[in-house]
C-alpha angles and dihedrals in degrees: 000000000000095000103059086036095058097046094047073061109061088037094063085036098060091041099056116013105035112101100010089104084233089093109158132157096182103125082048104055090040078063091045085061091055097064092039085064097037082058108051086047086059087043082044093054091047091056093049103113099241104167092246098111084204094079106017104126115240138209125276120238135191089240086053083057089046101047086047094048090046084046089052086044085057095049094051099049083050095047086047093059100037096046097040107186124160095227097057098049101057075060098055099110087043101060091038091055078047091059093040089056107058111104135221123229123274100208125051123300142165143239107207124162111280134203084253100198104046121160135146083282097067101064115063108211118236135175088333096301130070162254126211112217140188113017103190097113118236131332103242102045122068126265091245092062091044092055084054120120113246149151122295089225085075096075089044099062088052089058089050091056096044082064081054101052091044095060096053093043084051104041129015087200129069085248088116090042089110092046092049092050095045082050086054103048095037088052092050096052092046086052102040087049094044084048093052105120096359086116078232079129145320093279142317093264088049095060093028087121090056090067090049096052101043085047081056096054091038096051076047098054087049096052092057087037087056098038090059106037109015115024093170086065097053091098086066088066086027096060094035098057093044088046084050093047090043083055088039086068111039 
């Protein structure tokens, strides 16, 4: 899958590239390209108008922005007081201003059903090129909420956060920050050119706040997911809410 390849990857990579000065990830992000259009083809084919209302994509509306904001709000009052660290807390104003201030879009957009719980797990490599797998959503939330029309961005934010995953499992030092930044915004323009015209939205800058605030209530939803199961992986969320406040204020 996605996951051990890419991690295969950075390890060759560290072994035998970090540090040369000839540090390149180009075959890899070519590759990164790939999936970002494979992607938006699988988000293209949930918005095609088929007759089965279950699965008609719907228009987006500002209250479906506002009840999802208030929902990631929520999150984040209940992942304050579980966590409890101290770090976090003295952030608490910050991350919820973060969330308030991500934007809807101003032209049409749509709400289809999504993969919900995509990560670099989720897609199986083959012959340069892959397959999405399991579409049940993710573990921990109900299979009502998974069947839920929402926004595509909202797999891609997943995807954003699985770089992130696979730096840190590669790496505990900020030695793949520039690789994980070059996957991420390889990932975004493939997707941005293979969207053009699908009616998915206006355009990629127009929904460019949609991504932020679904990365927000995914790194949540990992710091409660570590807490409670892996407490030796909260610095992974840890690290990646208090990266996206740091960005939040330049």
């Amino acid at each position: 899958n996605g996951w051990s390849y890419t991690l295969d990857y950075l390890e060759r990579f560290l072994e035998t590239q970090l540090g040369t000065g000839e540090e390149s990830h180009g075959a890899y992000l070519l590759l990164i390209q790939a999936l970002a259009t494979r992607t938006a083809e699988l988000h293209r084919a949930f918005a095609t108008v088929s007759g089965d209302p279950a699965f008609d994509p719907a228009p987006l509306s500002e209250a479906n922005v506002q009840a999802w904001k208030e929902s990631v709000r929520k999150e984040a009052e209940e992942t304050l007081l579980l966590v409890n660290s101290s770090e976090l807390n003295a952030k608490r104003e910050k991350i919820l201003k973060a969330i308030d201030s991500c934007e809807g879009p101003r032209g049409p957009a749509l709400r289809i059903r999504h993969h919900g719980d995509y990560h670099l797990g989720q897609v199986l490599v083959a012959n340069n090129d892959f397959y999405i797998i399991d579409f049940e959503g993710e573990p921990s939330r109900p299979l009502e909420e998974s069947r839920r029309k929402h926004s595509p961005l909202r797999d891609v934010a997943g995807m954003l956060r699985s770089f992130s995953y696979a730096k840190w499992s590669a790496s505990k030092t900020s030695s793949l920050d520039a690789w994980e930044s070059q996957a991420r915004q390889a990932f975004l323009s493939a997707y941005d050119a293979a969207t053009q015209g699908s009616g998915l939205f206006e355009s990629f800058d127009d929904v460019r706040g949609l991504p932020r605030l679904f990365e927000l209530e995914k790194v949540l939803y990992e710091l409660r997911y570590e807490f409670n199961n892996r407490p030796d992986w909260l610095q992974v969320p840890l690290a990646g809410i208090l990266g996206m406040l740091e960005e939040e204020g330049r």
